[in-house]
PDB file as gemmi writes it, atoms N, CA and C in Angstrom:
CRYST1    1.000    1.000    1.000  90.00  90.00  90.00 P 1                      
ATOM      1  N   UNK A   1     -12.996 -13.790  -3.975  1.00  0.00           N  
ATOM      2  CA  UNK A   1     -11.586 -13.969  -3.661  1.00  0.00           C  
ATOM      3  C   UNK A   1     -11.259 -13.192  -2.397  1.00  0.00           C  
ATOM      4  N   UNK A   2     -10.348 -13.671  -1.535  1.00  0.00           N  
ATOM      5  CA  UNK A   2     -10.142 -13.036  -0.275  1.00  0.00           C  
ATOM      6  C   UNK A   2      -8.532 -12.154  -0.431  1.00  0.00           C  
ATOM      7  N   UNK A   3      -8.386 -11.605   0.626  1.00  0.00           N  
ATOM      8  CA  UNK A   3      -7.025 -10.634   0.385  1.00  0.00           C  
ATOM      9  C   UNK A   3      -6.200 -11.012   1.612  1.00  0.00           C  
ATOM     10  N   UNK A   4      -5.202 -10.709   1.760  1.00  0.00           N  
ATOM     11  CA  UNK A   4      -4.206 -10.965   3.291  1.00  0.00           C  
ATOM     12  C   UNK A   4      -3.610 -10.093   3.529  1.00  0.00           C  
ATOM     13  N   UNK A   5      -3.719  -9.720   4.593  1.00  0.00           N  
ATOM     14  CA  UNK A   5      -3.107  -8.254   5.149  1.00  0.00           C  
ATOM     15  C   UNK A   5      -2.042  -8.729   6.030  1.00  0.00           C  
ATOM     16  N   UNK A   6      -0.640  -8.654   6.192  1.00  0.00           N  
ATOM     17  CA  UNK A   6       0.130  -9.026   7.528  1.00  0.00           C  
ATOM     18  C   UNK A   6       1.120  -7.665   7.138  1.00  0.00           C  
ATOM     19  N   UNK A   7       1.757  -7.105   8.654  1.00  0.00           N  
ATOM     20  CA  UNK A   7       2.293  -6.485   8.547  1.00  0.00           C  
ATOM     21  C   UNK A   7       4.164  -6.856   9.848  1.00  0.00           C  
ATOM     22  N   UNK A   8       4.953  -6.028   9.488  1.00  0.00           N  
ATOM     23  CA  UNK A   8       6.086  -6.956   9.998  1.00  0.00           C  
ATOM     24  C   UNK A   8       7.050  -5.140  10.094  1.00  0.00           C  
ATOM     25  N   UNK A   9       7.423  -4.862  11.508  1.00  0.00           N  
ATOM     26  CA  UNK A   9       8.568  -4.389  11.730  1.00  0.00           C  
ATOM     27  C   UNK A   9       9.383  -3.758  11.186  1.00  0.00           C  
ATOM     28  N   UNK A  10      10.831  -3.151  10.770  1.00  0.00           N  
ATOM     29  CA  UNK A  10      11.624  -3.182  10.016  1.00  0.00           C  
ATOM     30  C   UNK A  10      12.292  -1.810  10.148  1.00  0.00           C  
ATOM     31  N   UNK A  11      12.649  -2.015  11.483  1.00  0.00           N  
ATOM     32  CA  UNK A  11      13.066  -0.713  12.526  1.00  0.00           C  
ATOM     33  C   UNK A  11      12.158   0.244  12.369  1.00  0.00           C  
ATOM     34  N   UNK A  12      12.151   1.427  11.892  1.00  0.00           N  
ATOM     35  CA  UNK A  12      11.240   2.525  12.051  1.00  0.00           C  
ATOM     36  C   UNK A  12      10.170   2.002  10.865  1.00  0.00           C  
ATOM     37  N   UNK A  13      10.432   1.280  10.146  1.00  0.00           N  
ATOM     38  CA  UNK A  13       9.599   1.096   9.053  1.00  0.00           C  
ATOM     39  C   UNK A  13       8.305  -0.054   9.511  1.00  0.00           C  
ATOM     40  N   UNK A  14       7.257   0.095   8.262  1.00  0.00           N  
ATOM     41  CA  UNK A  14       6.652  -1.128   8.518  1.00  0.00           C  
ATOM     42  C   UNK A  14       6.391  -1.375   7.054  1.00  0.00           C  
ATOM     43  N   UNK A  15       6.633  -2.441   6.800  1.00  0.00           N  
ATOM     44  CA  UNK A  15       6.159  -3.482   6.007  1.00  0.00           C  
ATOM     45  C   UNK A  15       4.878  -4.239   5.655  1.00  0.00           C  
ATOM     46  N   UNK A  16       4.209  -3.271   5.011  1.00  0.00           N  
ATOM     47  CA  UNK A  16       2.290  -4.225   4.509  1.00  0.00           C  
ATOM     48  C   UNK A  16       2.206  -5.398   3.383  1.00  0.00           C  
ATOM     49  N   UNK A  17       2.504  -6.265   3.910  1.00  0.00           N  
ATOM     50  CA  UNK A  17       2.274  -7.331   2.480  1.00  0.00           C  
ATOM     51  C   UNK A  17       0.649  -7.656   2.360  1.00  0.00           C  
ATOM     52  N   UNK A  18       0.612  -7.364   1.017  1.00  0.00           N  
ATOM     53  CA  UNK A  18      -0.844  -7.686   0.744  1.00  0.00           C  
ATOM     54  C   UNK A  18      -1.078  -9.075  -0.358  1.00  0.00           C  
ATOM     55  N   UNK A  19      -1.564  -9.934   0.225  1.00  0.00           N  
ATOM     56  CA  UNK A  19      -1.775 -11.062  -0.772  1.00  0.00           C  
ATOM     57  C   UNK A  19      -3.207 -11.603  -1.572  1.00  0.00           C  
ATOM     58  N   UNK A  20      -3.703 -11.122  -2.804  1.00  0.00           N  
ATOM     59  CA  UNK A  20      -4.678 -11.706  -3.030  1.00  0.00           C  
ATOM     60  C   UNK A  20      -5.379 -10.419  -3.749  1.00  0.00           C  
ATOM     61  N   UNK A  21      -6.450 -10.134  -3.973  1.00  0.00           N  
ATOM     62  CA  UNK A  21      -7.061  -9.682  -4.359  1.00  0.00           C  
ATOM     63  C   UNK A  21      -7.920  -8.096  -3.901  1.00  0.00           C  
ATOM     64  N   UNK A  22      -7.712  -6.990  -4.147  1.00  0.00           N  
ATOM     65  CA  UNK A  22      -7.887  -6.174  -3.403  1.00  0.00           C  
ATOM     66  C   UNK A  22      -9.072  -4.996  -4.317  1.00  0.00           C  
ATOM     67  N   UNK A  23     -10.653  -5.863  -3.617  1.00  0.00           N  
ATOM     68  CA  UNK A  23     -11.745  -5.062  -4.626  1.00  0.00           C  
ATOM     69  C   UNK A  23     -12.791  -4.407  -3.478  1.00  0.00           C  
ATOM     70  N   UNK A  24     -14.057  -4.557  -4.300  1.00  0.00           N  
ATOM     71  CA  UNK A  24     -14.953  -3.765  -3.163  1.00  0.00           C  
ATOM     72  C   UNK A  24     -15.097  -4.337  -1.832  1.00  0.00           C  
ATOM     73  N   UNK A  25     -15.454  -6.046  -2.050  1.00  0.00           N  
ATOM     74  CA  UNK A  25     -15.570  -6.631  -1.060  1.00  0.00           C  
ATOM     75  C   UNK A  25     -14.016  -7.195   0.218  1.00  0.00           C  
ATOM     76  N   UNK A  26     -13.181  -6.660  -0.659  1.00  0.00           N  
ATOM     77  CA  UNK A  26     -11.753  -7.048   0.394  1.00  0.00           C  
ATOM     78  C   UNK A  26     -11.107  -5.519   0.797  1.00  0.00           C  
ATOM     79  N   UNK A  27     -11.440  -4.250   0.500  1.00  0.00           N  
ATOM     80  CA  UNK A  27     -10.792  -3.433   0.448  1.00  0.00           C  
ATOM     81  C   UNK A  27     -10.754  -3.130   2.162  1.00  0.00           C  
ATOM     82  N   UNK A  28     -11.783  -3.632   2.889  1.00  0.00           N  
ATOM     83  CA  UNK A  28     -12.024  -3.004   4.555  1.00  0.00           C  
ATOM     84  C   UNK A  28     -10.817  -3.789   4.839  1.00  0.00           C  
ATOM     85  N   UNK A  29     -10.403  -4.482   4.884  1.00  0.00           N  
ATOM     86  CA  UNK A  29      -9.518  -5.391   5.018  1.00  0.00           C  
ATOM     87  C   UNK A  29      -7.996  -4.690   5.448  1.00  0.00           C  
ATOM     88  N   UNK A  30      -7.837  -4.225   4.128  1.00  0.00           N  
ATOM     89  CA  UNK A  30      -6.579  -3.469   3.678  1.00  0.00           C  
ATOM     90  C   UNK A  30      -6.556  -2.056   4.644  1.00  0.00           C  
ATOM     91  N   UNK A  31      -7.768  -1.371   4.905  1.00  0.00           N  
ATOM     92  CA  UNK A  31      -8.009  -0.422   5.061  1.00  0.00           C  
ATOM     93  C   UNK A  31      -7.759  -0.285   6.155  1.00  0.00           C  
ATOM     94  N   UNK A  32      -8.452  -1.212   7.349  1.00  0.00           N  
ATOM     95  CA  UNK A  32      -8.378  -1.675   8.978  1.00  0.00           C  
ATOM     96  C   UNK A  32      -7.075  -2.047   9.185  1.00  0.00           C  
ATOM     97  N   UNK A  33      -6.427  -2.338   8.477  1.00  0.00           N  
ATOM     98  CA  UNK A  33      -4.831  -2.897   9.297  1.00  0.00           C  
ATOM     99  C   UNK A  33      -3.996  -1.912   8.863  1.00  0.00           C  
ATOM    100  N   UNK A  34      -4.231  -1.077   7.972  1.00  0.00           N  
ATOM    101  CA  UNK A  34      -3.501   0.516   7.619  1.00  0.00           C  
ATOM    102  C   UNK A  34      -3.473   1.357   8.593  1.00  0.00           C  
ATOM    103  N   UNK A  35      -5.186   1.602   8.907  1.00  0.00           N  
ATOM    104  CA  UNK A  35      -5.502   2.583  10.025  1.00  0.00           C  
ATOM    105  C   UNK A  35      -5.535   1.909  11.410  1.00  0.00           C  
ATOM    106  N   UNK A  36      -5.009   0.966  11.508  1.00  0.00           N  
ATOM    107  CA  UNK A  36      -3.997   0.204  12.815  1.00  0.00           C  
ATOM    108  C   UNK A  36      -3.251   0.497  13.075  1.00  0.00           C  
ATOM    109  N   UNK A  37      -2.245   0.574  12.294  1.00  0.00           N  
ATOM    110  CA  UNK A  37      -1.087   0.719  11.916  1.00  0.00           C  
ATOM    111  C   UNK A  37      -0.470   2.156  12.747  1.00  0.00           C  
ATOM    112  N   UNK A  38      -1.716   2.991  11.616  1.00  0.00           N  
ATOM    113  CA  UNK A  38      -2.033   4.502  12.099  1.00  0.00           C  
ATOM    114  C   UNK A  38      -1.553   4.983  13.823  1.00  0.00           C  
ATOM    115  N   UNK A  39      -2.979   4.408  13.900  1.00  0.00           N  
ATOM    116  CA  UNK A  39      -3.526   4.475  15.129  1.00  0.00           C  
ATOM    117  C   UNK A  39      -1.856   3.934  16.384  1.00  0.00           C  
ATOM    118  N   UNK A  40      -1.049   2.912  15.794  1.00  0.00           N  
ATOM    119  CA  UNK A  40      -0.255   2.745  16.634  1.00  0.00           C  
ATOM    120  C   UNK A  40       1.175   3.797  16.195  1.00  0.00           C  
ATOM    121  N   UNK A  41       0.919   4.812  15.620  1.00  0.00           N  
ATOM    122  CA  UNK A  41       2.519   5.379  15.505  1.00  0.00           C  
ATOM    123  C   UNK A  41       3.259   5.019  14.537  1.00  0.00           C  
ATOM    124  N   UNK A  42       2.667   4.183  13.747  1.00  0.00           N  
ATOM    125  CA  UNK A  42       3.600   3.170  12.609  1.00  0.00           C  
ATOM    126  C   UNK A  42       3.140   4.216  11.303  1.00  0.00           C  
ATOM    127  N   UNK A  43       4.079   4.891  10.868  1.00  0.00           N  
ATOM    128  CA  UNK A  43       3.262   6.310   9.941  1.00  0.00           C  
ATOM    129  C   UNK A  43       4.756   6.303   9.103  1.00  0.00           C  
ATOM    130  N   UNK A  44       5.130   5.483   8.459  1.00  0.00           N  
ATOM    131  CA  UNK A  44       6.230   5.057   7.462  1.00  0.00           C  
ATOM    132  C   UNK A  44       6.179   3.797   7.087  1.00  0.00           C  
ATOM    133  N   UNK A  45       5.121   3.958   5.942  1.00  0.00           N  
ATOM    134  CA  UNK A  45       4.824   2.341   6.056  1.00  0.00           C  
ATOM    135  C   UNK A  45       5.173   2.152   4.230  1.00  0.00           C  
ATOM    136  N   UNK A  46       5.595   0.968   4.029  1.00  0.00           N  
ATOM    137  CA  UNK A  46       6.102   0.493   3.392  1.00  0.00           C  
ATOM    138  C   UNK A  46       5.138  -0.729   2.227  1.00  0.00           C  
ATOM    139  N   UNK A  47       4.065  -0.036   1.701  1.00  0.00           N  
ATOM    140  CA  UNK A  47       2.828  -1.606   1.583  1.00  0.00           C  
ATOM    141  C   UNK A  47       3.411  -2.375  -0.054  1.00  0.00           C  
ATOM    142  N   UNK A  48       3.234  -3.538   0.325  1.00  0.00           N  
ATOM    143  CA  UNK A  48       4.051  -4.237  -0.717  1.00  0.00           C  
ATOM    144  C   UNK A  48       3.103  -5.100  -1.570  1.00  0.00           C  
ATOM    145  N   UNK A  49       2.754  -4.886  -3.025  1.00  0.00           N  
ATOM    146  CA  UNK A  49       1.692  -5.448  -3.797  1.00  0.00           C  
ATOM    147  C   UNK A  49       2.203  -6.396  -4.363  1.00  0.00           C  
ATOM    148  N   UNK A  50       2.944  -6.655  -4.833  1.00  0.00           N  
ATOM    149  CA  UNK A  50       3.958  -7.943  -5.331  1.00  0.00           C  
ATOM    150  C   UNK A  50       2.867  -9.139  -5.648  1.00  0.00           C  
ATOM    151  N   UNK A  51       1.806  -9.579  -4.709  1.00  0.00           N  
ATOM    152  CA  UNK A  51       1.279 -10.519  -4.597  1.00  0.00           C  
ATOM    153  C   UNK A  51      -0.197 -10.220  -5.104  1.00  0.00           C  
ATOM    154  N   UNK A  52      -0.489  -8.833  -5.158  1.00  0.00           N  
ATOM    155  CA  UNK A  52      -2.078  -8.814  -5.589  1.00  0.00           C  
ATOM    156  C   UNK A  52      -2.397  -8.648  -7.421  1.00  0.00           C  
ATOM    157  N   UNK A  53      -3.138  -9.968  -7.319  1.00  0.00           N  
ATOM    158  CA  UNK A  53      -3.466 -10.621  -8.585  1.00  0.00           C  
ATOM    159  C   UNK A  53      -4.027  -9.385  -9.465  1.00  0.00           C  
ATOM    160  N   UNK A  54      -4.915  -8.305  -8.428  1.00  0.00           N  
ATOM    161  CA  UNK A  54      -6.352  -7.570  -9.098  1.00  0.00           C  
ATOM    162  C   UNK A  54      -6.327  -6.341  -7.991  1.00  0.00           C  
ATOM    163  N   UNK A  55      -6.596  -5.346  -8.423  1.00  0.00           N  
ATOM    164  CA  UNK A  55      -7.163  -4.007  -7.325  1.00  0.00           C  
ATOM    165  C   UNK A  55      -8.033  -3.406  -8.439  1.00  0.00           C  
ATOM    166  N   UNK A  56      -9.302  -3.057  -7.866  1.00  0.00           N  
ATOM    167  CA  UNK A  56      -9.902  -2.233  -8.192  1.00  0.00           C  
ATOM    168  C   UNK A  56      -9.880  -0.761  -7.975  1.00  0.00           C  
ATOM    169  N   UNK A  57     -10.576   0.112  -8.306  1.00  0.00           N  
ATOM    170  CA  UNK A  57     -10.631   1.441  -7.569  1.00  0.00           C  
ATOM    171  C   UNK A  57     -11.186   1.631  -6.244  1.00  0.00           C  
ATOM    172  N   UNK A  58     -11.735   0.882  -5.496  1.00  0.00           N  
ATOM    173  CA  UNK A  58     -11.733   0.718  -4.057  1.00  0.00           C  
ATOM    174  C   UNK A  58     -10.578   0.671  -3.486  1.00  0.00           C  
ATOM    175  N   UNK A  59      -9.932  -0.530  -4.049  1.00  0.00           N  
ATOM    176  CA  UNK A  59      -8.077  -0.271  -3.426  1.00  0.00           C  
ATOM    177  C   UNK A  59      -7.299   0.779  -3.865  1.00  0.00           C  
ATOM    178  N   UNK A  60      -7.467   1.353  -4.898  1.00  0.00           N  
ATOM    179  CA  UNK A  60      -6.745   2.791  -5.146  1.00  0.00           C  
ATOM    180  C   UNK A  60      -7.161   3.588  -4.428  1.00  0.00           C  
ATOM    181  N   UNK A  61      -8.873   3.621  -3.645  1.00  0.00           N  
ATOM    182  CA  UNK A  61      -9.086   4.873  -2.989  1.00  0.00           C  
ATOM    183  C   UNK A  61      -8.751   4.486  -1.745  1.00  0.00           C  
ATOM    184  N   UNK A  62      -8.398   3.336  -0.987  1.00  0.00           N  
ATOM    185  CA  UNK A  62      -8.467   3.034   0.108  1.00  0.00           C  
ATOM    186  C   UNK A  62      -6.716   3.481   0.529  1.00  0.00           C  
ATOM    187  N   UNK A  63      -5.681   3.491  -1.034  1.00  0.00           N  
ATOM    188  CA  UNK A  63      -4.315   3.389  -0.656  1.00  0.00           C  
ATOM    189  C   UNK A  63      -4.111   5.148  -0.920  1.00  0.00           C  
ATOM    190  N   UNK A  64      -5.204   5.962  -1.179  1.00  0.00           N  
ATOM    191  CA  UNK A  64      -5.180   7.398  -1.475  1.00  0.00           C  
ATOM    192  C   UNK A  64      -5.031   7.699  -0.234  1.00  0.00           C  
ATOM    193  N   UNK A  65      -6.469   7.609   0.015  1.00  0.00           N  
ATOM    194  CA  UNK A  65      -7.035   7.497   1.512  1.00  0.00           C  
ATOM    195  C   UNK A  65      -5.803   7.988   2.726  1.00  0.00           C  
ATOM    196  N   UNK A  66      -4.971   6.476   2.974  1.00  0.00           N  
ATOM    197  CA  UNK A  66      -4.305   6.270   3.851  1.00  0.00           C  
ATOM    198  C   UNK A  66      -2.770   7.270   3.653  1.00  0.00           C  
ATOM    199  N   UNK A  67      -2.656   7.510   1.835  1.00  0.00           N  
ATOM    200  CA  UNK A  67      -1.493   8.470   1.549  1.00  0.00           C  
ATOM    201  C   UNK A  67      -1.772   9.427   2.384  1.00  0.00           C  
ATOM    202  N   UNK A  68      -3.416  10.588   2.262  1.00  0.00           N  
ATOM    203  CA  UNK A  68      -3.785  11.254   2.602  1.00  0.00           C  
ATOM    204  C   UNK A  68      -3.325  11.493   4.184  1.00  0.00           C  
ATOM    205  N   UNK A  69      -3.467  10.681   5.058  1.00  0.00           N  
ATOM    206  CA  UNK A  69      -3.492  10.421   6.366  1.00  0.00           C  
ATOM    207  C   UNK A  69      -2.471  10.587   6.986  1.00  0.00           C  
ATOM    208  N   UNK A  70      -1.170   9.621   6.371  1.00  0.00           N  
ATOM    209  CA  UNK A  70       0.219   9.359   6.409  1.00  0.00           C  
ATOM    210  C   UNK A  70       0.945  10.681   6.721  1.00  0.00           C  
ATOM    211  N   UNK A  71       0.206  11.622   5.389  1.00  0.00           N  
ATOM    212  CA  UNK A  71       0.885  12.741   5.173  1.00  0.00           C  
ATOM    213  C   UNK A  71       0.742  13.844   6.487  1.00  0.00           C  
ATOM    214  N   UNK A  72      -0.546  14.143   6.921  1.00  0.00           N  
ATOM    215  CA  UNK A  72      -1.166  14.571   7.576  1.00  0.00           C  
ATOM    216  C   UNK A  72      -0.720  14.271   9.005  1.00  0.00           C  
ATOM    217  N   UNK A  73       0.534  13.230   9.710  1.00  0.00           N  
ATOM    218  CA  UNK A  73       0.640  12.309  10.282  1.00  0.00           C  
ATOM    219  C   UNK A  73       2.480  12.827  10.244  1.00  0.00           C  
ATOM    220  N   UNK A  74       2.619  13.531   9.020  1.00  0.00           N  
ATOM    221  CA  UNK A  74       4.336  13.472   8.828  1.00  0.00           C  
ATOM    222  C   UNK A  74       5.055  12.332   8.376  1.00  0.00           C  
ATOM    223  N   UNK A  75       4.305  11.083   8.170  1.00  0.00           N  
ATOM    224  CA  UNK A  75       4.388  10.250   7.621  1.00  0.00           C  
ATOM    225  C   UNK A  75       5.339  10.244   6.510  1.00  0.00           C  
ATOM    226  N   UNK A  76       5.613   8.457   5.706  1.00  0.00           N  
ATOM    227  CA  UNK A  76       5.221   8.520   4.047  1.00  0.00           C  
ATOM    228  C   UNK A  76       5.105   6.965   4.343  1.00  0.00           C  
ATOM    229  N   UNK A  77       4.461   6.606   3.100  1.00  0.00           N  
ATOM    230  CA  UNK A  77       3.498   5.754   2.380  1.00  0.00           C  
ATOM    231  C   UNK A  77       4.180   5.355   1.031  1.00  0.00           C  
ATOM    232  N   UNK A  78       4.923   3.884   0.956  1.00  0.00           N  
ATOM    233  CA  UNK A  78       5.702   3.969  -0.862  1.00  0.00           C  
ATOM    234  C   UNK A  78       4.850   2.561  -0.799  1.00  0.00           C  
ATOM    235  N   UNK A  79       4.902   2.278  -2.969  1.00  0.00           N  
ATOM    236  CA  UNK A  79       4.285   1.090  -2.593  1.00  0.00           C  
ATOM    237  C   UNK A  79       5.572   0.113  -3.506  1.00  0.00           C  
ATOM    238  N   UNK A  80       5.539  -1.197  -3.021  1.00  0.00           N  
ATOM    239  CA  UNK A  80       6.305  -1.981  -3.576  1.00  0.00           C  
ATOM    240  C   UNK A  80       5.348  -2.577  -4.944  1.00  0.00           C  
ATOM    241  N   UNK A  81       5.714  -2.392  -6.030  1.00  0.00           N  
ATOM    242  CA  UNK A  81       5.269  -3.201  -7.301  1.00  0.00           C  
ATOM    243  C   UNK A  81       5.870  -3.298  -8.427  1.00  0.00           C  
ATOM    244  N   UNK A  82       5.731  -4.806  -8.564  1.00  0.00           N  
ATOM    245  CA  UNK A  82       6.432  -5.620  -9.362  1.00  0.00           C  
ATOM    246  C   UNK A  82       6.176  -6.012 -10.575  1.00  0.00           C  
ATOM    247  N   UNK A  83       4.409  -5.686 -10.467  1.00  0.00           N  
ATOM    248  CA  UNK A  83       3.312  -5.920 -12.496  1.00  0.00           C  
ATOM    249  C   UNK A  83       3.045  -5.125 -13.789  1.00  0.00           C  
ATOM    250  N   UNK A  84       3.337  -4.547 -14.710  1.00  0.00           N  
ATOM    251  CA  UNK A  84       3.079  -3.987 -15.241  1.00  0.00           C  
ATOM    252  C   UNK A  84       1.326  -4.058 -15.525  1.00  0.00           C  
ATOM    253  N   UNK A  85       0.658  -4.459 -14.975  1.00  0.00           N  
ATOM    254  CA  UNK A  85      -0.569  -4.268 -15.103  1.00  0.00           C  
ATOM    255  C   UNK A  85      -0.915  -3.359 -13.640  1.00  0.00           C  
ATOM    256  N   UNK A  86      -0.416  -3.509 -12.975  1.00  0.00           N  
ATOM    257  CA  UNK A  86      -0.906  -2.395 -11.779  1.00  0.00           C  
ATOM    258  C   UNK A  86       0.063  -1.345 -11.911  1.00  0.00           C  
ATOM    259  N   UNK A  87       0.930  -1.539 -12.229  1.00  0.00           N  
ATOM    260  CA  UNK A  87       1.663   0.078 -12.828  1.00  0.00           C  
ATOM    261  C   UNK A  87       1.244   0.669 -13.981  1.00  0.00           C  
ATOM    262  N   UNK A  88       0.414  -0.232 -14.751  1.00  0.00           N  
ATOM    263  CA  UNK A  88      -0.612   1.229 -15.805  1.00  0.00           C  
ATOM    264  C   UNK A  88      -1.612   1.637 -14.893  1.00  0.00           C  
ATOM    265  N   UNK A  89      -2.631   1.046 -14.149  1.00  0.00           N  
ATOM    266  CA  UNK A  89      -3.443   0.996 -14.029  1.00  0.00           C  
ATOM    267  C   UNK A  89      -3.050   2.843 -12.829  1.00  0.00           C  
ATOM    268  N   UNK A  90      -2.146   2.635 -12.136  1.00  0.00           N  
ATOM    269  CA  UNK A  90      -1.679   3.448 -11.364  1.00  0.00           C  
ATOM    270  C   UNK A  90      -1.157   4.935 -12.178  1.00  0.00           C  
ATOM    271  N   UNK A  91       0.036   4.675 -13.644  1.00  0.00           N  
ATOM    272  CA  UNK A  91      -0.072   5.406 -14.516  1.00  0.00           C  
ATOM    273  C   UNK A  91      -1.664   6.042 -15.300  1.00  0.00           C  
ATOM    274  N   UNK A  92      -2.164   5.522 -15.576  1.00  0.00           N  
ATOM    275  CA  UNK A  92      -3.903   5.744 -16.369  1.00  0.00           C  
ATOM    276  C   UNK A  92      -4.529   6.616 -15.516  1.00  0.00           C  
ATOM    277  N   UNK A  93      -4.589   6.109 -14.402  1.00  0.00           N  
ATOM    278  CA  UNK A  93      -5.404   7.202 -13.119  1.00  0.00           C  
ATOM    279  C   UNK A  93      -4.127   8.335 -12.489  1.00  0.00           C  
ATOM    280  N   UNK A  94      -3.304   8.386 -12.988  1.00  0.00           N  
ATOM    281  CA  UNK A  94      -2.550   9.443 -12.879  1.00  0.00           C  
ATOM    282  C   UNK A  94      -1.591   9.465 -11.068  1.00  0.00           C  
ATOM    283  N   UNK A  95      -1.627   8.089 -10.653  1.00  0.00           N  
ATOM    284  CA  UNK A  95      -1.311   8.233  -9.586  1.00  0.00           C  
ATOM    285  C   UNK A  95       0.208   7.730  -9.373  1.00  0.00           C  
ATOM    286  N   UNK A  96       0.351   6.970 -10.450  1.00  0.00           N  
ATOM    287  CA  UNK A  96       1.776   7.055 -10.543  1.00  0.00           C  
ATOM    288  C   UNK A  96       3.146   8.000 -10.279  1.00  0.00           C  
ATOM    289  N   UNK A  97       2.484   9.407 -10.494  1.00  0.00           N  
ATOM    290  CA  UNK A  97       3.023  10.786  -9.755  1.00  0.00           C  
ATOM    291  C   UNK A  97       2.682  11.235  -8.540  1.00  0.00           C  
ATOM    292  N   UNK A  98       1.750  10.646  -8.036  1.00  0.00           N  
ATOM    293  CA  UNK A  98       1.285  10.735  -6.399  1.00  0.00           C  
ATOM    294  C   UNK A  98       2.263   9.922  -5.748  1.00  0.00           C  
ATOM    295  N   UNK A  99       2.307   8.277  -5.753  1.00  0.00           N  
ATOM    296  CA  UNK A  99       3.273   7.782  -4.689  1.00  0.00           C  
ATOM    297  C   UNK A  99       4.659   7.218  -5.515  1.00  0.00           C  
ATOM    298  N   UNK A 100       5.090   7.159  -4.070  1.00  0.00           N  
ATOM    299  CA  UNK A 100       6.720   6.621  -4.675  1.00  0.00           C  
ATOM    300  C   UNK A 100       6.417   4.922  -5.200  1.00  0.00           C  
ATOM    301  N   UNK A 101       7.065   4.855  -6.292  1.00  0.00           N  
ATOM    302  CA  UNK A 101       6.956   3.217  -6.226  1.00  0.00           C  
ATOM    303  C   UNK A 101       8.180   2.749  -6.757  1.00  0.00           C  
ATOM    304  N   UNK A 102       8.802   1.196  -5.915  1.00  0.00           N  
ATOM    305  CA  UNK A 102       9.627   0.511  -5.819  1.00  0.00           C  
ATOM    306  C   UNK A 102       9.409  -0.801  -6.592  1.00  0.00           C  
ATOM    307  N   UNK A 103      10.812  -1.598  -7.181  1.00  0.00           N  
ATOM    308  CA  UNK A 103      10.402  -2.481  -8.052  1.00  0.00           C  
ATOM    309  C   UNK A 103      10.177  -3.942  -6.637  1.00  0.00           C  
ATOM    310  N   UNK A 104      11.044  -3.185  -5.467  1.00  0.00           N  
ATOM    311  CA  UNK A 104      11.848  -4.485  -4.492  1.00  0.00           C  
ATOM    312  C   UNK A 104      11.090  -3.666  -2.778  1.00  0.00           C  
ATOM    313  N   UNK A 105      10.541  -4.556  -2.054  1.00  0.00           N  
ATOM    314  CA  UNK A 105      10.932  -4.087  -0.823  1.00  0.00           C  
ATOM    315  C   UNK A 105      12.292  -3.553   0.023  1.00  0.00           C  
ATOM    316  N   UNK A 106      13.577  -4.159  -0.752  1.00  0.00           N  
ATOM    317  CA  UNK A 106      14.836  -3.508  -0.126  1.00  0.00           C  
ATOM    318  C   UNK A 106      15.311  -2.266  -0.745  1.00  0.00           C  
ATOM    319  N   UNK A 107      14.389  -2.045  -1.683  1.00  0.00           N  
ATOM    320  CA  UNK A 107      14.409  -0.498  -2.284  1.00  0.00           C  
ATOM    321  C   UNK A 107      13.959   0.103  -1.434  1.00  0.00           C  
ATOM    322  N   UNK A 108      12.497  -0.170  -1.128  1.00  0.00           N  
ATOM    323  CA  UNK A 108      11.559   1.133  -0.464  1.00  0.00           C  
ATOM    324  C   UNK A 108      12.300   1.182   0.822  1.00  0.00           C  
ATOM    325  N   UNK A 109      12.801   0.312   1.547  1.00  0.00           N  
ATOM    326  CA  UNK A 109      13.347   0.399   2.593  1.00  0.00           C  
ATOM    327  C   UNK A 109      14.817   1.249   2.977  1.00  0.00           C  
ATOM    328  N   UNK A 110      15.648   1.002   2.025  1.00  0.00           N  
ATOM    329  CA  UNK A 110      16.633   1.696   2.109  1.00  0.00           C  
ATOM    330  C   UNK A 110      16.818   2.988   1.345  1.00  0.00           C  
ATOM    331  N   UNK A 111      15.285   3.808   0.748  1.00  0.00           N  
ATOM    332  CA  UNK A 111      15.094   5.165   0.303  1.00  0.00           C  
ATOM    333  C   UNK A 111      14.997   6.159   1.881  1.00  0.00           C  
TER     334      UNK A 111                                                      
END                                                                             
């Protein structure tokens, strides 16, 4: 299964929609357009899961990862999600107290 990375503007903010599936083999994916992102000054980013069917722990370490970075950067990093299956999965590994999470993108945006 493949994943989709696009990212979009939103005055100081940026917006990561991720569509599809986010495991060992799609996680570079996610990872390269984060640390793009990075790399351009865009260090309030906004990544929105709404759409991913599946994440493994590759995508949890890849969205640690980039928390890590963000922070380091002065950054922040919230994630938009909408499943109760990726909000245990996020609760279970205890990371649910690590990032902010939103039910709506016009949440994370206007926090």
């Amino acid at each position: 299964m493949d994943v989709k990375v696009t990212s979009r503007d939103v005055g100081d903010q940026t917006v990561v929609d991720v569509v599809g599936e986010i495991d060992v083999s799609t996680a570079d994916v996610l990872r390269e357009r984060l640390l793009d992102l990075l790399d351009h000054d865009r260090t309030d980013l906004v990544v929105d899961l709404r759409e991913v069917r599946f994440m493994d722990s590759t995508g949890l370490g890849v969205l640690v990862g980039t928390l890590k970075k963000v922070r380091l950067l002065g950054g922040r990093l919230q994630l938009v999600i909408d499943s109760e299956r990726l909000l245990k999965v996020l609760q279970i590994t205890a990371l649910l107290q690590v990032f902010t999470v939103h039910a709506t993108v016009e949440d994370a945006l206007a926090s």
